[in-house]
N, C-alpha and C positions, 0 to 999 in steps of 0.2 A: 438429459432433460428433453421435456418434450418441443418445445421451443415456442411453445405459447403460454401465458403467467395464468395458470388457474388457480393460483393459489391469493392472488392478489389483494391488498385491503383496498376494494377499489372506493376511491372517494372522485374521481374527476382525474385530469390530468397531473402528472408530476409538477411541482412545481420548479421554476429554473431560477438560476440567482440571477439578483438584476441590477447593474450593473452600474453605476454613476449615482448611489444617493447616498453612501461614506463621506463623512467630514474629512477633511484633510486631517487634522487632525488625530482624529480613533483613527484610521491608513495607516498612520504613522505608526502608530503604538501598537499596532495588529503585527505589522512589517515588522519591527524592532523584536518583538516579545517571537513572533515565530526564526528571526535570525538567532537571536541567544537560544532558544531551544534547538533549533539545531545544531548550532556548534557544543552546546553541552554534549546534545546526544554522540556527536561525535568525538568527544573526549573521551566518551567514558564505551566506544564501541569495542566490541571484540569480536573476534574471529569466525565464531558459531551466528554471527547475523546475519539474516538473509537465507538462512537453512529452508526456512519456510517460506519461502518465496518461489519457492519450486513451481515450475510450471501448472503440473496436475493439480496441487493444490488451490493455486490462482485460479486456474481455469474451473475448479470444482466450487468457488466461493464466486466467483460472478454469476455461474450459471445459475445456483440459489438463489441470490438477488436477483438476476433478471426474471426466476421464475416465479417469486414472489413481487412483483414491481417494485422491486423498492431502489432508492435511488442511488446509484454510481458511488457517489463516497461514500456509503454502508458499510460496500464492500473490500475498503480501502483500510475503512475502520476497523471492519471485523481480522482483516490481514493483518493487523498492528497488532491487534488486542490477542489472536491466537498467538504469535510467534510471541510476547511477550509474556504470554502465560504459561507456553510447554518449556521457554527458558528457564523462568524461574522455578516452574516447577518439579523437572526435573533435575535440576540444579538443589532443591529443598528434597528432597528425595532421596538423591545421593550423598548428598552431605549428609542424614539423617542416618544412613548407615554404615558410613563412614567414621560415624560419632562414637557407634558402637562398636567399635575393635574389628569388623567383620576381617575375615581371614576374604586373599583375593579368591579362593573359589567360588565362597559367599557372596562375596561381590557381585560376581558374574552372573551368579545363580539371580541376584536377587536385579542387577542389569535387566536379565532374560525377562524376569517378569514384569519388570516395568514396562521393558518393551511391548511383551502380550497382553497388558492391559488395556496399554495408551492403542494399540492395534484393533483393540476389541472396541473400544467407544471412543475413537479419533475421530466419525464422519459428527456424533453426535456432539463432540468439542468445538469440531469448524462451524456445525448450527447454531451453537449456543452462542459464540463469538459473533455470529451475523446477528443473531437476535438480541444480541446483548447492544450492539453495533447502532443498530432498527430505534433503539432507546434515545439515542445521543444525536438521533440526527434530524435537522429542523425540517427538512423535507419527505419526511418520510411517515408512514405509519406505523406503531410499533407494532410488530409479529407477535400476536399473543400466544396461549399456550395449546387454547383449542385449532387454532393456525399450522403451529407447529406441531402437531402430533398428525393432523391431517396430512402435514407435506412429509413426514417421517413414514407416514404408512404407507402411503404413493411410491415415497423411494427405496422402499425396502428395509429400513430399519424403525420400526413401529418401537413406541416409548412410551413410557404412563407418565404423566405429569408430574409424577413423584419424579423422576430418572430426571426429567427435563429441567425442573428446580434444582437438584440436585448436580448436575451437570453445569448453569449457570451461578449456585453458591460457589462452586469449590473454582473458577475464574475469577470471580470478583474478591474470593477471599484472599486468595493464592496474590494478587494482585495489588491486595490492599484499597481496594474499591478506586485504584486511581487509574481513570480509562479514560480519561480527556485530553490524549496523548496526538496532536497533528500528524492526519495523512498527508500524503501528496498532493493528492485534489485538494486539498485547503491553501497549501502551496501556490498552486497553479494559478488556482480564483483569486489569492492574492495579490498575486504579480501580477494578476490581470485585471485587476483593480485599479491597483498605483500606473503602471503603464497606460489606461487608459484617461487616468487623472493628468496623467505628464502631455500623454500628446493625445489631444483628443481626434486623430483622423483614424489610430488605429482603430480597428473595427474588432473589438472587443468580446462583443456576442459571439459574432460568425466565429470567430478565434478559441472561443469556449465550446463550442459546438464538435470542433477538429480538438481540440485539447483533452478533451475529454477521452476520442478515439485515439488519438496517439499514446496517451497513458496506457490504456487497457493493451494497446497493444506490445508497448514496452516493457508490461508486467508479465505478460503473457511467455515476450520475448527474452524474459529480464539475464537469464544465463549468456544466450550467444551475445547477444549485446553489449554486455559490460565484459563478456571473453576477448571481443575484438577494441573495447576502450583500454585492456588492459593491454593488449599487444601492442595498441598503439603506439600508449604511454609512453611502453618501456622500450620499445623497437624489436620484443624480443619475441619469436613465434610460442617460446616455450619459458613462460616466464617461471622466476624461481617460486618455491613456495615462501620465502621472505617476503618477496615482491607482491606475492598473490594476501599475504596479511597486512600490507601495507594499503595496498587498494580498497582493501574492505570501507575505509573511510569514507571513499570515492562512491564504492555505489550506495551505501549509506545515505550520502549529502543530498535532502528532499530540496536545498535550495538550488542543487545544482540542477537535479532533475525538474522541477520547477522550470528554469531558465531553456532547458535544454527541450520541453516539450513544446512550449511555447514558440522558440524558436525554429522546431519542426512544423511547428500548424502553419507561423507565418509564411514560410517558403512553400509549404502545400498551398497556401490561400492565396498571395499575391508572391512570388520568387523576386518580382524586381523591387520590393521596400522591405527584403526580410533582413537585411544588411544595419537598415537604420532602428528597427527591432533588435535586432542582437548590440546593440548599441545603446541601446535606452536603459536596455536590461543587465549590462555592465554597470552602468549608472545607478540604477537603484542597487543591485545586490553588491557591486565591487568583483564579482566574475568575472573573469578576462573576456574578451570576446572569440580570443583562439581556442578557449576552454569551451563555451560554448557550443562555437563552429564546429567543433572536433565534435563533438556528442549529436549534433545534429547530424554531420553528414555521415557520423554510424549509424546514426537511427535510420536516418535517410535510405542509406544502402541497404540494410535490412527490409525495410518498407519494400522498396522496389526489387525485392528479390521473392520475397515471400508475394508481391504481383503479380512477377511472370511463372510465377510455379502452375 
């Protein structure tokens, strides 16, 4: 990208959330309904998640959003809504020819060209998912289609309007139109909601500001990161692949990540009250505070490594 947004629907500034005008109340019932959603999600997680959380990908879906201005959890959104879609879709795919008796060469055969499809119009699935993303999000403007076909031509893969509908049907259909699924940045803003409702000297704003950049950075980073939570974990350099399915919960858990960001802004922002932070924030989610710590000073270490390079 070119690293300036000319693509942008500009109307004035982004707007930012703001921060203290939630009843106690709705807090409450925001917090609750995104805890049971997340532990759903994690019951019913498996092994292929997170596939698409690959670095290049991440990085190729921020830099669409920053180049179109649109804001921070678009991008977060549209990471949700791609990797839930090439799941099931490939997943509906394979079982479809599996239905039909295929012999495994046909299989293979018919593998190969799924793969060279999904390879041929992948860049234009990750756009569709940001544009699809750009819909659901309050701060944002939607990416229409004369929009998108401009930043398509720009990037090298030009589309007719027909392609670009057609590309956005077969996500929403494949999906069942249900895309109001919580990113992590909702996570975040939440706990940073209620935390600032509990003790109002944390500095909340500033803390959304660093929150924000710690995420990106941790999605960015998201492999080494959760390689060295998992060594932790288990004390093992070479953990088994039992162990490595087990984990999968782990870096799944958006409440853990949630806590674990937060608690990296606070030590970047003030180090001597990030203690009573990781504290408060055991308190509202029931996260240990060792569980915390541990995730923070990997992050931690990470950060300061990727500094001095």
């Amino acid at each position: 990208m070119s690293g300036r947004t000319v693509f942008s629907l500009a109307t004035g500034e982004q707007m930012k959330p703001r921060f203290g005008e939630v009843s106690l109340d709705i807090l409450t019932d925001i917090l609750s309904n995104l805890n049971n959603r997340n532990k759903s999600n994690l019951e019913n997680v498996s092994d292929l998640c997170g596939c698409l959380k690959e670095s290049r990908i991440v990085e190729c879906v921020f830099d669409v959003c920053e180049e179109l201005g649109l804001n921070p959890a678009v991008g977060y959104q549209a990471i949700e809504i791609l990797e839930r879609f090439m799941a099931k879709y490939l997943e509906d795919l394979i079982r479809s020819q599996e239905g039909r008796g295929a012999s495994s060469e046909d299989t293979e055969r018919h593998q190969e060209l799924i793969f060279q499809t999904l390879q041929h119009k992948f860049f234009l699935l990750v756009f569709s998912s940001v544009q699809i993303a750009s819909k659901l999000d309050l701060y944002s403007n939607v990416v229409n289609n004369d929009i998108a076909m401009r930043f398509l031509q720009a990037a090298g893969y030009p589309s007719s309007k027909k392609q670009l509908l057609d590309s956005e049907i077969l996500i929403l259909k494949t999906l069942h139109f249900n895309l109001n699924v919580p990113n992590p940045l909702t996570y975040v803003e939440t706990l940073l909601e209620v935390l600032g409702h509990n003790e109002v000297w944390v500095p909340v704003s500033d803390l959304h500001h660093l929150c924000v950049r710690v995420l990106q950075f941790i999605y960015l980073q998201r492999k080494t990161i959760y390689s060295s939570l998992l060594i932790s974990a288990t004390g093992c350099s070479s953990p088994s692949q039992e162990q490595r399915a087990k984990f999968v919960s782990v870096s799944e858990d958006f409440m853990l990540l949630g806590v674990g960001v937060i608690a990296v802004s606070a030590f970047i922002h003030h180090s001597s009250s990030w203690e009573k932070v990781v504290e408060e924030l055991t308190g509202i989610t029931g996260i240990s505070g060792q569980s915390i710590m541990e995730f923070a000073c990997v992050t931690l270490m990470h950060i300061t490594e990727n500094t001095s390079q």
